[in-house]
N, C-alpha and C positions, 0 to 999 in steps of 0.2 A: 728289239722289235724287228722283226722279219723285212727288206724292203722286198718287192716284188719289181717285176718286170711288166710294162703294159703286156697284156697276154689277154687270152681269150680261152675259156671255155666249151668246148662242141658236147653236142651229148644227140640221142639218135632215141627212138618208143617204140621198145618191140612190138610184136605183135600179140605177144601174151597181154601188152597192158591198155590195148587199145579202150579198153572197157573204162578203166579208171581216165584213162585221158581223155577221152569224149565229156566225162565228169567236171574234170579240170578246166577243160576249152571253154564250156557255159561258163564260165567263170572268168576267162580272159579272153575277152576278143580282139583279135589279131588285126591290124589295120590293113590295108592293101594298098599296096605301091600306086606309085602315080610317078609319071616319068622324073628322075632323079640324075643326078651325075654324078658315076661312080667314082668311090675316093680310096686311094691307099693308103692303108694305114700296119702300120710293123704291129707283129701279135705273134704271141707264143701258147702254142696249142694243146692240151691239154688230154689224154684219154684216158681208157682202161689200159693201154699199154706204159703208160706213166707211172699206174698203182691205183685210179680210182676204181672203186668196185664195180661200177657202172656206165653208162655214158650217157644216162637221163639225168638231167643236170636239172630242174623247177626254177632254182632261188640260188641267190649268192647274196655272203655280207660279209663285214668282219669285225671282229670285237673290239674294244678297249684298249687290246695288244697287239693289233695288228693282225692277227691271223685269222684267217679266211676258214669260212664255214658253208655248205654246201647241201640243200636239201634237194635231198635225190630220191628214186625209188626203191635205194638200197641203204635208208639211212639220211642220217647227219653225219657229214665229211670235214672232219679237221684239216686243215691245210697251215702247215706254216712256212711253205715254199721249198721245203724239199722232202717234205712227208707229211701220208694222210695216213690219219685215223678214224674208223667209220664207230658210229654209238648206230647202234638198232634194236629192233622187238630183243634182244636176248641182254642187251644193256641197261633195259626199262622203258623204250618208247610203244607207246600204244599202237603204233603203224610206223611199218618205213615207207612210204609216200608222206614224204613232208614238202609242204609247198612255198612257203612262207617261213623266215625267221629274222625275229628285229632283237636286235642288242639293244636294251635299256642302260642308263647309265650306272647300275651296280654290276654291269658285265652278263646279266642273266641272257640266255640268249632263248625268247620265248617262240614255240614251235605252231606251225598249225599243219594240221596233221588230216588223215585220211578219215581217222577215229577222233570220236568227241572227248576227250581225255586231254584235258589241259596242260600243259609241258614246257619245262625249261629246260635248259642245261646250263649249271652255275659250277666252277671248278671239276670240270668233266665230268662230273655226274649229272645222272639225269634225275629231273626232278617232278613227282608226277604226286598224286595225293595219299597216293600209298606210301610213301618216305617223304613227304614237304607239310610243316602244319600248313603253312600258309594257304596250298591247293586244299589242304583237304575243308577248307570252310568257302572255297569257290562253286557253286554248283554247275557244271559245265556240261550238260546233256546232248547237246550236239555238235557237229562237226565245222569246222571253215571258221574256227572263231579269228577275230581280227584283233590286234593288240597294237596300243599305239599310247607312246610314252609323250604328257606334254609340255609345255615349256616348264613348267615347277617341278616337273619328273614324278609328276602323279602319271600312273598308269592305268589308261583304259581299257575294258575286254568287253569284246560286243560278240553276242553269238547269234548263232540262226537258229526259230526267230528271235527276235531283237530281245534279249535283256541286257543291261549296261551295270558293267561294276569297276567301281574304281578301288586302287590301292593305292592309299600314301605313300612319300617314302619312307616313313614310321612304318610301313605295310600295316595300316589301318585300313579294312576292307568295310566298303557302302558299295551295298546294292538298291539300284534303282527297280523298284516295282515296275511305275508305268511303260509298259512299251508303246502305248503312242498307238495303238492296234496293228503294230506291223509285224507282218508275217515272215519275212525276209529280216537280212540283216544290212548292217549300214558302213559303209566307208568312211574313216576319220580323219579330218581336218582342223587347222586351227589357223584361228588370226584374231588378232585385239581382245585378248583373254576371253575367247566364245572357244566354244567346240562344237564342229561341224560333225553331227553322223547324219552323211546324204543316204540316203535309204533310196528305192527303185521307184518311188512314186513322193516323196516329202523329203523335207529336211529336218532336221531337232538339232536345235542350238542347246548348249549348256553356256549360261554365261556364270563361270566363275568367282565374280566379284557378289553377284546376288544368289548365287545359287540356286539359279532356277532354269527348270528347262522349258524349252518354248517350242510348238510343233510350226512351221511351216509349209503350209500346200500352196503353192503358184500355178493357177490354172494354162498359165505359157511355159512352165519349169520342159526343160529339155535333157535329155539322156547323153551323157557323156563317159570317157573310156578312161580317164586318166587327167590327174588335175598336179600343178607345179603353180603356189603360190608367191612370188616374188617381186618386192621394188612396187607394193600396192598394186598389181596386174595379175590378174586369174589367166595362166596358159590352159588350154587344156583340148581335147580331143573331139573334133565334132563329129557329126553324124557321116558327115562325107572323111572321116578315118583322114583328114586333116587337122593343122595346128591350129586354132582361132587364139584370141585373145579379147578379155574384158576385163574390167573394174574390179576389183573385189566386194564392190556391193552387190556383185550376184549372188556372192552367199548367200550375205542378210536376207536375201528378196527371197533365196529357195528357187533360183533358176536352173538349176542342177539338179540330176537323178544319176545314179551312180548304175554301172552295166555290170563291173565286172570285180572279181581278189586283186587281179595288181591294176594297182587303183594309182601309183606314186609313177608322176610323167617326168622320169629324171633330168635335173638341170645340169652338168658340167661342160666348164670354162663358157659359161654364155650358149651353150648348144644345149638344144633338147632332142634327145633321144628317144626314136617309137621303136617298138618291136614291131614285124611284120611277120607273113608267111613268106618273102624275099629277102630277108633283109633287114638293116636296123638304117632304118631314114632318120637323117641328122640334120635339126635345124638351126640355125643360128637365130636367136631372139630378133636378130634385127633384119632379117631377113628368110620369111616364110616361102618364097616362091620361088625357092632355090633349094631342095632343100638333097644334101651329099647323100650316097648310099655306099655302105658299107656289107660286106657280108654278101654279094649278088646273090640269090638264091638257096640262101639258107632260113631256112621258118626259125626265128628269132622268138626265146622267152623274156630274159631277163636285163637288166644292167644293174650294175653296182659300181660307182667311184669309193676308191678308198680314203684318208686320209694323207695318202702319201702321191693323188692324183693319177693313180693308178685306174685303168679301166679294165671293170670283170664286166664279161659277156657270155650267155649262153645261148645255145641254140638247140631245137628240136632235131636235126637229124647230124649223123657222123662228119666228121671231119674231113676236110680232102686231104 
């Protein structure tokens, strides 16, 4: 297993892709700073002059095995800390703008892409429904689908608009008919055997034990950026691009509408991490009105903690 070194990822949006990024942005909004105290922290930096093919960096994760995987404009980027591998359209992926990718616990590491063509990469192949049975009984007609493996490691796929299919780990596939009349798609959570998909306007619980789904509309429900469920306490992003904190009975109630793709408000060692257009502002849970800035001035996409407590970080423009 690879160890890595805390390090940091920069990445920079040409001008060719301004088009597709403007795309993306509706999709994650950015918080804005509010006065902070800047923190130093040791980081090893990362470019095209290292080997990666690009310096638009979307997404980071890593597998099973430790190695670091990278959805970029140019691909999906292998990393196993002293060499990349890039998989793209001429490997099998339906688009290199990949924005999103989550490692299941069979190592699949499943893509969401620019095109509606549903995608894994399982033993460096890509997996797509022209070569997978499995994809090819998925109907996946449009783009930004969301995938979200849950505590039993049944796996969720919601697409835009909302249709929901689940795969066992049998890879027994149920598709849910009712979308609930939503036109948009939904952000996936979980807590006490329910699953949250918060949509832009309701929420739809799936409670597991009865199998049944349940719509929720809260005439008070509010719009939020980014949710980290922990220790019975909803963290999550309020309208003023600040940390709040509540109960976790806001689920059940459907006080929550979902805004944006990176929907996961990461937690490590007790700090919660924002992305900004300055910056990645770091909170400490027990302590909101304080909260460290790292990064001064760099428009901040992504974070990923590894297994090895390792911190990957990207950012929207070049590196100093």
């Amino acid at each position: 297993m690879p160890i890595f070194k805390k390090s940091i990822i920069f990445v920079a949006i040409p001008t060719t892709l301004y088009s597709k990024f403007v795309l993306f942005c509706t999709l994650v909004t950015f918080s804005i700073l509010c006065k902070a105290q800047e923190w130093d922290y040791p980081y090893t930096q990362y470019t095209k002059n290292d080997g990666l093919p690009t310096n638009t960096i979307y997404c980071v994760t890593s597998d099973k095995n430790g190695i670091l995987w990278l959805g970029t404009d140019a691909g999906v980027v292998r990393f196993d800390g002293s060499k990349f591998k890039v998989f793209n359209t001429e490997d099998g992926l339906p688009s290199n703008d990949v924005f999103e990718i989550v490692c299941d616990s069979k190592n699949r590491l499943w893509l969401t892409t620019f095109k509606c063509n549903l995608t894994y990469i399982y033993n460096e192949v890509v997996r797509t429904k022209n070569n997978d049975n499995l994809l090819s009984h998925i109907d996946c007609r449009y783009p930004f689908t969301r995938v979200y493996e849950d505590f039993d490691k049944n796996i969720w796929i919601r697409t835009v608009p909302l249709t929901i299919t689940q795969i066992s780990p049998s890879n027994k596939i149920t598709k849910f008919s009712n979308n609930f009349e939503i036109a948009t798609g939904c952000n996936i959570s979980e807590l006490n055997n329910k699953i949250y998909f918060i949509s832009s306007y309701c929420t739809i619980t799936y409670d597991k034990a009865t199998k049944i789904f349940s719509k929720i509309v809260h005439p008070s429900s509010f719009y939020i950026d980014g949710l980290q469920i922990s220790n019975n306490k909803c963290y999550y992003i309020n309208n003023k691009n600040e940390v709040s904190i509540t109960d976790t009975s806001a689920l059940g109630k459907g006080f929550f509408k979902s805004l944006s793709l990176n929907w996961n408000l990461p937690l490590m060692d007790s700090s919660l991490w924002l992305v900004s257009q300055k910056g990645f502002r770091v909170y400490s849970i027990n302590n909101f009105k304080d909260p460290k800035l790292f990064l001064s001035n760099y428009s901040t996409s992504f974070f990923h903690g590894d297994s090895n407590k390792n911190i990957w970080l990207s950012t929207l423009h070049s590196g100093f």
